[in-house]
Rosetta silent file (secondary structure, phi, psi, omega in degrees, C-alpha in Angstrom):
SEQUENCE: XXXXXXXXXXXXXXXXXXXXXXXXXXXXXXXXXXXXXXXXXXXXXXXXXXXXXXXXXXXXXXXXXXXXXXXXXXXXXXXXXXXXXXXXXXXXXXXXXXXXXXXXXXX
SCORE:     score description
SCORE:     0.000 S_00000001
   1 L     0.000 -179.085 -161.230   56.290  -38.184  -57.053 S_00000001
   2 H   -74.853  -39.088 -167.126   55.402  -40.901  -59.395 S_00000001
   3 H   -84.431   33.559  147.542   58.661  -42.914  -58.738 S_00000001
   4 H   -86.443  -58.099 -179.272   57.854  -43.484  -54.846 S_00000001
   5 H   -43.577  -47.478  163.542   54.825  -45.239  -56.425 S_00000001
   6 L   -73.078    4.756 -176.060   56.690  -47.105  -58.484 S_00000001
   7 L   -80.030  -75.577 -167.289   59.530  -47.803  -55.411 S_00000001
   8 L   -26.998  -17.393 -152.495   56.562  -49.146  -53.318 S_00000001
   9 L  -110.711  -56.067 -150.858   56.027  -52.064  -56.350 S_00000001
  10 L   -96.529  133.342  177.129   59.702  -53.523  -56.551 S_00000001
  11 L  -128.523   -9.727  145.165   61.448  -55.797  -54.100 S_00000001
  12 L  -101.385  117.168 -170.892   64.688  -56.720  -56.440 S_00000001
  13 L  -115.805  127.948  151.072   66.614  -53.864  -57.241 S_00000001
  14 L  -101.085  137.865 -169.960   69.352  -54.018  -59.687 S_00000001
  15 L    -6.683  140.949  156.931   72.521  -51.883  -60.383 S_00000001
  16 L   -47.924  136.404  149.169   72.187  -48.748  -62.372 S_00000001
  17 L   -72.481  125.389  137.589   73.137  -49.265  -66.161 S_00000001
  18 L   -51.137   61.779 -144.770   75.068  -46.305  -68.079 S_00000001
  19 L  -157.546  173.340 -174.038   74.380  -46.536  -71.647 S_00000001
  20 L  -108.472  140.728  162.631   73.114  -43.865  -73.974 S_00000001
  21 L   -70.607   96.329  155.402   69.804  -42.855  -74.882 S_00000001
  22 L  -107.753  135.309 -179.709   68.576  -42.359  -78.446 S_00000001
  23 L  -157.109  100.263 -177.509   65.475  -41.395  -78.624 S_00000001
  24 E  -106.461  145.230  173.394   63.038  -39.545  -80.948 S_00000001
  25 E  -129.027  130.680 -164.957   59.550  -38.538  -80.417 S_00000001
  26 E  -126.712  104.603 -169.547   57.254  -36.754  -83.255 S_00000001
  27 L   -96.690  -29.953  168.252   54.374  -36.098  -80.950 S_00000001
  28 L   -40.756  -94.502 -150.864   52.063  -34.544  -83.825 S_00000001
  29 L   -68.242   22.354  174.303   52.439  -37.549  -85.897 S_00000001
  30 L    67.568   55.783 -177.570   52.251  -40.360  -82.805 S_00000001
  31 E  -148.832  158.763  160.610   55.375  -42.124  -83.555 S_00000001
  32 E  -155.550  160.645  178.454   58.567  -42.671  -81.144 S_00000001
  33 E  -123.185   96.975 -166.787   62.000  -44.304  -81.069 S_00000001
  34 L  -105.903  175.876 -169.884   63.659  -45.667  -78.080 S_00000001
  35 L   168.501   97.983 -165.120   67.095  -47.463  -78.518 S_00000001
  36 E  -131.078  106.398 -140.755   69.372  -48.324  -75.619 S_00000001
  37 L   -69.105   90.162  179.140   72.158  -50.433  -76.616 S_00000001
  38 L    98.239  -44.107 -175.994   72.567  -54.266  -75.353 S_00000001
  39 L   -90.969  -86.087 -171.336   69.104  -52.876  -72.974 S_00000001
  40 E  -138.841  146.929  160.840   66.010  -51.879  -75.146 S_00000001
  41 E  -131.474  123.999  155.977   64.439  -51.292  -78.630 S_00000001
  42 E  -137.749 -159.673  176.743   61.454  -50.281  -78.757 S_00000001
  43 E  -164.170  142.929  169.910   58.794  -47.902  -81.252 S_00000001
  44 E  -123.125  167.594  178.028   55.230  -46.767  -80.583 S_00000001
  45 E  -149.379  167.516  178.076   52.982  -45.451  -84.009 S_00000001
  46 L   -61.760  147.305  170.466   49.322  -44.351  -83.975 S_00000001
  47 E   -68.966  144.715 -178.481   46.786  -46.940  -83.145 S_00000001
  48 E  -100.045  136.474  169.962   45.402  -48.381  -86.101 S_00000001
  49 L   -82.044  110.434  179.935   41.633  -48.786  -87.305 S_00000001
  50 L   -33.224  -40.309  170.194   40.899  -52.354  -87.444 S_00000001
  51 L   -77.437  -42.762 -166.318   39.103  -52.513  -90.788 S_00000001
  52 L  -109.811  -17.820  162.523   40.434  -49.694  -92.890 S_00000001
  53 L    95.794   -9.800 -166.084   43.864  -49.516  -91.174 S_00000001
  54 L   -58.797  159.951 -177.373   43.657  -45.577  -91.301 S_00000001
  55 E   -97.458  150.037  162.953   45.906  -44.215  -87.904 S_00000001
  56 E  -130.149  142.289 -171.370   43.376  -42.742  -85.157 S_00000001
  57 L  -108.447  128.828 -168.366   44.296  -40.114  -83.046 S_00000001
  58 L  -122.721   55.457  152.740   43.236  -40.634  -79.608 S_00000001
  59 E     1.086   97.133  147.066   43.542  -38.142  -76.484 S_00000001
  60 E   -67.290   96.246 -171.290   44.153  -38.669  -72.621 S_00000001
  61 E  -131.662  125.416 -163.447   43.314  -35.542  -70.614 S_00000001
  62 L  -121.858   73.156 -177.293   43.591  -36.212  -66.788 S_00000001
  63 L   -17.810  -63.849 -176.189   43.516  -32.258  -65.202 S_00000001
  64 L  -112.068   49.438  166.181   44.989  -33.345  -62.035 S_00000001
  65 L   -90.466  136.439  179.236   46.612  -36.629  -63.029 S_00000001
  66 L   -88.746   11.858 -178.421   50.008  -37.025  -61.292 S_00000001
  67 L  -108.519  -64.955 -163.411   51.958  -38.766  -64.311 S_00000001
  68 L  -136.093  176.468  173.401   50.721  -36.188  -67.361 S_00000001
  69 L   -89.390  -76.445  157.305   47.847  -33.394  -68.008 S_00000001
  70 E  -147.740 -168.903 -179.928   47.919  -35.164  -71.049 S_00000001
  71 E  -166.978  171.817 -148.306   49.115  -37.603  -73.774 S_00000001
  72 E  -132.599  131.997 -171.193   48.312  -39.122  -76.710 S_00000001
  73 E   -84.424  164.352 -168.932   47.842  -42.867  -77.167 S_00000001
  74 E  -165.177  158.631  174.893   49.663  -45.503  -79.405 S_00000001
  75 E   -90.059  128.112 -166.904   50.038  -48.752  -80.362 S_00000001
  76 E  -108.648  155.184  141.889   53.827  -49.457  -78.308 S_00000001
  77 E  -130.659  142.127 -178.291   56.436  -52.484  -79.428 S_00000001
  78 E  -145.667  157.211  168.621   59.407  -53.270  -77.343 S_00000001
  79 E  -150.258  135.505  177.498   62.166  -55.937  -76.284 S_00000001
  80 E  -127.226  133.746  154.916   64.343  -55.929  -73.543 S_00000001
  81 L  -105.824 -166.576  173.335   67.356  -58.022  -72.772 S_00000001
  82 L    97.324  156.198  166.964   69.237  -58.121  -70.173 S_00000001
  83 L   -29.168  -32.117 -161.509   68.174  -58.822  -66.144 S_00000001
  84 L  -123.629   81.787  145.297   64.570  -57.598  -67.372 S_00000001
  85 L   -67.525  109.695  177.650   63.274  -59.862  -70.750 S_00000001
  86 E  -148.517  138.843  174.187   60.333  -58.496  -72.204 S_00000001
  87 E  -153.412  125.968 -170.506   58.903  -58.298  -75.723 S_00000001
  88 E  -111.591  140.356  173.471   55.794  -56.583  -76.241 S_00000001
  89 E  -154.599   93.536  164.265   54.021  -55.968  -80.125 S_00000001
  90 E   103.018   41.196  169.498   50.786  -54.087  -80.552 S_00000001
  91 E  -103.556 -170.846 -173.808   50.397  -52.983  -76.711 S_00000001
  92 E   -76.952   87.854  179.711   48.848  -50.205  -74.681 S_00000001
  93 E  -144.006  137.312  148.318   51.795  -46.986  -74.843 S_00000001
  94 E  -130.249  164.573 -173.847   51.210  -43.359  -74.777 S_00000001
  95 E   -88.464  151.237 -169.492   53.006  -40.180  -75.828 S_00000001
  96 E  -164.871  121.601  177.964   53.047  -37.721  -73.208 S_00000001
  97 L   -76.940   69.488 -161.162   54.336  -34.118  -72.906 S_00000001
  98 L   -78.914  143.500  173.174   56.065  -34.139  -69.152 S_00000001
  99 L  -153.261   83.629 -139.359   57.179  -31.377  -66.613 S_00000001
 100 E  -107.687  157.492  158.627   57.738  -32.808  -63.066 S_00000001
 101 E  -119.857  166.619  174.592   58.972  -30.950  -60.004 S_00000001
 102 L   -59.225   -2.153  165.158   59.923  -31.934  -57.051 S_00000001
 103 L  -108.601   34.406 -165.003   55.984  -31.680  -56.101 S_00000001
 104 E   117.118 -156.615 -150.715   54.497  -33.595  -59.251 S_00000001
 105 E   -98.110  128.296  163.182   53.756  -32.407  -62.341 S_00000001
 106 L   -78.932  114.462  169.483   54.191  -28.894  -63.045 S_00000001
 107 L   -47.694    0.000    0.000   51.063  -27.264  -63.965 S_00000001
């Protein structure tokens, strides 16, 4: 599954955190809400057209991709405190409609 790929990548691992999860996702209209308290805020919205600013809707479709079938791209912003400091504004996030099993993605 994907998170032995991501195991294979890490060589400090720190404690689980417990906190609560808010989170909304409006996958029509490309927008999401993460919120983890003391941990992360972030938001993604539709990518924007550089000139006219109009949102563009933009499509990933990977048949046999092992993360999604498919998902729908966005402009992501985020910050993290905490053991992990990161702040991100206008990056590379997609929305993605998930259904893993223990062999992958269910199909």
């Amino acid at each position: 599954m994907i998170w032995q790929v991501f195991s294979t990548t890490i060589t400090n691992f720190l404690p689980t955190l417990y906190k609560p999860i808010d989170l909304s996702i409006d996958y029509s209209a490309r927008t999401a809400r993460l919120t983890v308290p003391g941990v992360v805020e972030g938001r993604a919205e539709s990518i924007r057209n550089p000139v006219t600013g109009a949102a563009h809707q933009v499509r990933v479709t990977m048949p046999t991709g092992f993360e999604f079938t498919e998902s729908e791209v966005v402009s992501g912003k985020s910050k993290a405190t905490g053991p992990i400091e990161l702040e991100l504004d206008g990056s590379h996030a997609h929305l993605a409609r998930i259904h893993w099993g223990t062999r992958g993605v269910v199909r």
